[in-house]
N, C-alpha and C positions, 0 to 999 in steps of 0.2 A: 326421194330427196336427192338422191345421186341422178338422177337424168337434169335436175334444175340447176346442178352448181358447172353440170357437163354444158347445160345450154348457156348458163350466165360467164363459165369459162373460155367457152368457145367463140363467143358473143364479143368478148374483150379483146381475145388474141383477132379476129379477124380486124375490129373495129383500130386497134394498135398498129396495126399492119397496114390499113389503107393508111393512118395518118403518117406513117413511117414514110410510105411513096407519095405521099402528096402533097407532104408539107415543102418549104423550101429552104427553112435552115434546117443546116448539117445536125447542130446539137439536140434540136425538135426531135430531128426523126430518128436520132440516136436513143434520146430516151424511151418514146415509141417504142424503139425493136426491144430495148429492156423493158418494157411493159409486155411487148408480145411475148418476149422467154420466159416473163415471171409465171405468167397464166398458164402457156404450153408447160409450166414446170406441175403450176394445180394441175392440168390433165391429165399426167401422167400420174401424179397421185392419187386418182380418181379409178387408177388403172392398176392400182395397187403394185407402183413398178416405183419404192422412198427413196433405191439407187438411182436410177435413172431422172428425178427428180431433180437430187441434189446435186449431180452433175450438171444437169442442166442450168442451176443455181450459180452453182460453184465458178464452172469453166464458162458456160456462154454470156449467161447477165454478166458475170463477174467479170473475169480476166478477161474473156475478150472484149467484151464493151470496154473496158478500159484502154484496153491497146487499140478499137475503133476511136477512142475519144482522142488520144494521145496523137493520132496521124491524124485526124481533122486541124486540131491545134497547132500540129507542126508545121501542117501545108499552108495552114494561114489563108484559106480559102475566100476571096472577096466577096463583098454581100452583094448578090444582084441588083440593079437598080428598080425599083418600085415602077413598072410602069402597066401601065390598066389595059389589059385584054378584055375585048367582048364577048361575049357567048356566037361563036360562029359555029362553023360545019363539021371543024376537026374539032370539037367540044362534044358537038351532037353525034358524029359519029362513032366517037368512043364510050362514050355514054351509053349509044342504041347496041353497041357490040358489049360492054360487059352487062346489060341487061339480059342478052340472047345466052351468054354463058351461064347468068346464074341461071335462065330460067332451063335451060338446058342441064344443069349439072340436079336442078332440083326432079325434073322429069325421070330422070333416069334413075335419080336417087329413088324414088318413090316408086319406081315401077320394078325394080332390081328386087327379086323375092327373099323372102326369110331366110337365112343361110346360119345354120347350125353351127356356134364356134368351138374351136376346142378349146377344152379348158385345159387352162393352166397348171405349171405344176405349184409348191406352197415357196419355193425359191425361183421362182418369177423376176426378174429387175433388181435381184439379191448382187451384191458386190462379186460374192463367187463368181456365180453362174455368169457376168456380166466380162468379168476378168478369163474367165476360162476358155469361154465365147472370142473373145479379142485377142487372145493370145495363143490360139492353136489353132482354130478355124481361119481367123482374118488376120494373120500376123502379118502379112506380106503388105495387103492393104493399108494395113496401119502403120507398119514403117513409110511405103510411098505418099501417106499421107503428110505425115513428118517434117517430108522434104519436099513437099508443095508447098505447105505451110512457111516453111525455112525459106524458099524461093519467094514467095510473095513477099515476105517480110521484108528480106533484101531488095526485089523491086520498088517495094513503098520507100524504103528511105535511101533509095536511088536518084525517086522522081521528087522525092519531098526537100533536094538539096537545089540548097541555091546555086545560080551560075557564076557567081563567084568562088564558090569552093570546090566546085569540079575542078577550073581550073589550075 
């Protein structure tokens, strides 16, 4: 039963993700990426990792699609105009190159032998284990993360200001 809900989960996040990149309004493909975290959130539940989950829930669906929703909105992004492409050569050549990847990614997948995993221990994606991980191994990481994050922030409502209030 758990390889079908891996396939029908996986099935989702992929299919959410192309629509994510291909669609052409902002707010489309925003929902989209919350459809891809919601399912990436079943997988990792399937992985038996409830922390890792509901983090993924909590912070990515959650607060950050809000604050992606909230700078779309504020940029006030104009709607492309409707105009009709053909199926031309830059069509068919992107098309014939992600065919070559999947089938390439499938080849290798399929020929790459049986590999033994290690098992886990019973606090796996546990809040401890996840918190102790982040805060003594990767603490440096996680602070520079911080203030990437703080940085972008500040350049999005840099770029998101009108030229009248620069001035």
């Amino acid at each position: 039963m758990h390889i079908w809900l891996f396939y029908i989960f996986s099935t989702i996040t992929v299919a959410a993700t192309i629509l994510m990149i291909a669609h052409k309004n902002t707010i489309t493909s925003a929902m989209s990426l919350v459809v891809s975290l919601c399912s990436l959130a079943a997988l990792f539940l399937l992985l038996h990792a409830p922390f890792v989950a509901a983090v993924q829930i909590i912070v990515y669906a959650g607060a950050i699609m809000v604050l992606f929703i909230f700078v779309i909105m504020m940029l006030q992004i104009p709607k492309p105009h409707q105009k009709t492409t053909r199926f031309g050569i830059k069509h068919l050549l992107v098309g014939s190159c992600g065919c070559m990847l999947f089938a390439f990614f499938f080849v290798a997948f399929a020929t790459i032998p049986q590999v033994s995993f290690k098992t886990v221990t019973a606090d796996f994606g546990s809040a401890q284990q996840v918190g102790e991980t982040l805060f003594s191994k990767y603490v440096i990481p996680f602070e520079l993360l911080g203030v990437l994050l703080l940085s972008g922030l500040v350049g999005a409502l840099f770029l998101g200001r009108k030229e009248e209030e620069i001035k």
